[in-house]
C-alpha positions, 0 to 999 in steps of 0.5 A, a space after each residue: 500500500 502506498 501512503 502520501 504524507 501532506 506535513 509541513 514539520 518535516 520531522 514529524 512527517 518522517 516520523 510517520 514515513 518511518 513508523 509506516 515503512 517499518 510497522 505496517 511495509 507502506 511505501 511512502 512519499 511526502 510533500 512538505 507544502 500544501 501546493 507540492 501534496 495537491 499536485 502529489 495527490 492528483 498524480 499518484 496512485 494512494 492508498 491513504 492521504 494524510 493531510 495536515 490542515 496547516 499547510 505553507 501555499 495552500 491549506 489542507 481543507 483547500 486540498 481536500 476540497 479540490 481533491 474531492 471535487 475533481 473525484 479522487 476517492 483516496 481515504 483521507 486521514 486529517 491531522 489539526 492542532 486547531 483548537 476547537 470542532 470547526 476545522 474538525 467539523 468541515 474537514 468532515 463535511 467537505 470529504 475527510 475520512 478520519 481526523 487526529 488532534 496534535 499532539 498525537 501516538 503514533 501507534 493510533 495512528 498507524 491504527 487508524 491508517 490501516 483500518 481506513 485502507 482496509 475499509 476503502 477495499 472493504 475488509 474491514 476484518 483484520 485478517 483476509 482469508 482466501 481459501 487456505 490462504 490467512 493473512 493477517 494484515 496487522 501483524 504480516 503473519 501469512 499462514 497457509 494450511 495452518 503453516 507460517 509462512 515468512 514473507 519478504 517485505 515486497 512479496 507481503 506488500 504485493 500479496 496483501 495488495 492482490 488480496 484487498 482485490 481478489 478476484 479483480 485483474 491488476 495491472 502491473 503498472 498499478 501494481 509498481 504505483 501502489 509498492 514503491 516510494 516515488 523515488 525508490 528503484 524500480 526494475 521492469 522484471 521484478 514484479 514477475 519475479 515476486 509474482 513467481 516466488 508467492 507461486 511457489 509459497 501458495 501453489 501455481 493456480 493461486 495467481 493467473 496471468 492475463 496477457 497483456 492486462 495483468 494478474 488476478 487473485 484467485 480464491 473466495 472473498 472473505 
């Protein structure tokens, strides 16, 4: 999953990148002013945007408006050290999906950002089931036919991405938008690669290849 942090604090702003890489295995980007997140939001591939309402060049609400009228779904996560409920209140009524007030723990918010990607692909349930296929998407605790299995980073982050769209074909364009950071590496190979290791793990059939418009989960929805 890919997570977009909107923070003019450049400190805290990595704090969270930090805590969302290493806990939860999100790829994440940052623009430090309001002007630099809209045209971020508006040209990437997000899961989850968090958006401070303080922002230099243009403020988060202004954001959130345009972001919500030109129909970009993303869910979107508010931070406010505003004092009182009226920057709370329209930051709700204009479109926002959850909010948190500065000062804030980062272990909240790290909870609220997963319950908020699960929910926009419907699995409000932690733990995704295919089939014989477990995966926990609080702990990255994949088991399959009762076994632990063990994933690398990427290959977690590409089976739980596939598993929120069971069923649906996903491009390999959309796959390497969702994985990586903005600036991280990316190799035109190596999603086959991925794809070939989970093969192995949970058995050929379990991901199918369409030519020339991408790969499909298979398995019952949870």
């Amino acid at each position: 999953m890919r997570v977009l942090i909107v923070e003019d604090e450049a400190r805290l702003a990595r704090n969270i990148a930090s805590v969302l890489r290493e806990k939860a295995a999100f790829a994440v980007d940052i623009a430090y002013d309001g002007q630099d997140g809209l045209h971020q939001a508006q040209s990437g591939s997000y899961d989850l945007l968090i958006l401070d309402l303080m922002l230099p060049k243009l403020g988060g609400l202004d954001i959130l408006r345009e972001i919500r009228r030109k129909g970009l779904r993303v869910p979107v996560l508010v931070l406010t050290a505003r004092a009182g409920t009226d920057n709370i209140v329209e930051a709700l009524d204009i479109g926002s999906d959850d909010y948190l007030t500065k000062p804030f723990e980062l272990a909240e918010l790290l909870a609220r950002c997963r319950s908020l990607i699960r929910r926009s692909y419907d699995h409000p349930d932690p733990i995704v089931r295919l089939g014989d296929i477990e995966i926990n998407t609080h702990s990255h605790v994949v088991a399959h036919r009762g076994r632990r299995i063990v994933l690398p980073a990427m290959e977690y982050r590409l089976l739980e991405f596939l598993a929120m769209r069971t069923g649906q074909v996903v491009s390999k364009t959309d796959i390497l938008e969702h994985l990586y950071d903005f600036d991280a590496e990316r190799f035109s190979n190596v999603i086959e690669v991925y794809i070939c290791s989970l093969r192995k793990h949970f058995g050929s059939e379990i991901i199918r290849t369409l030519r020339g418009q991408g790969y499909v989960l298979e398995g019952a929805k949870p």
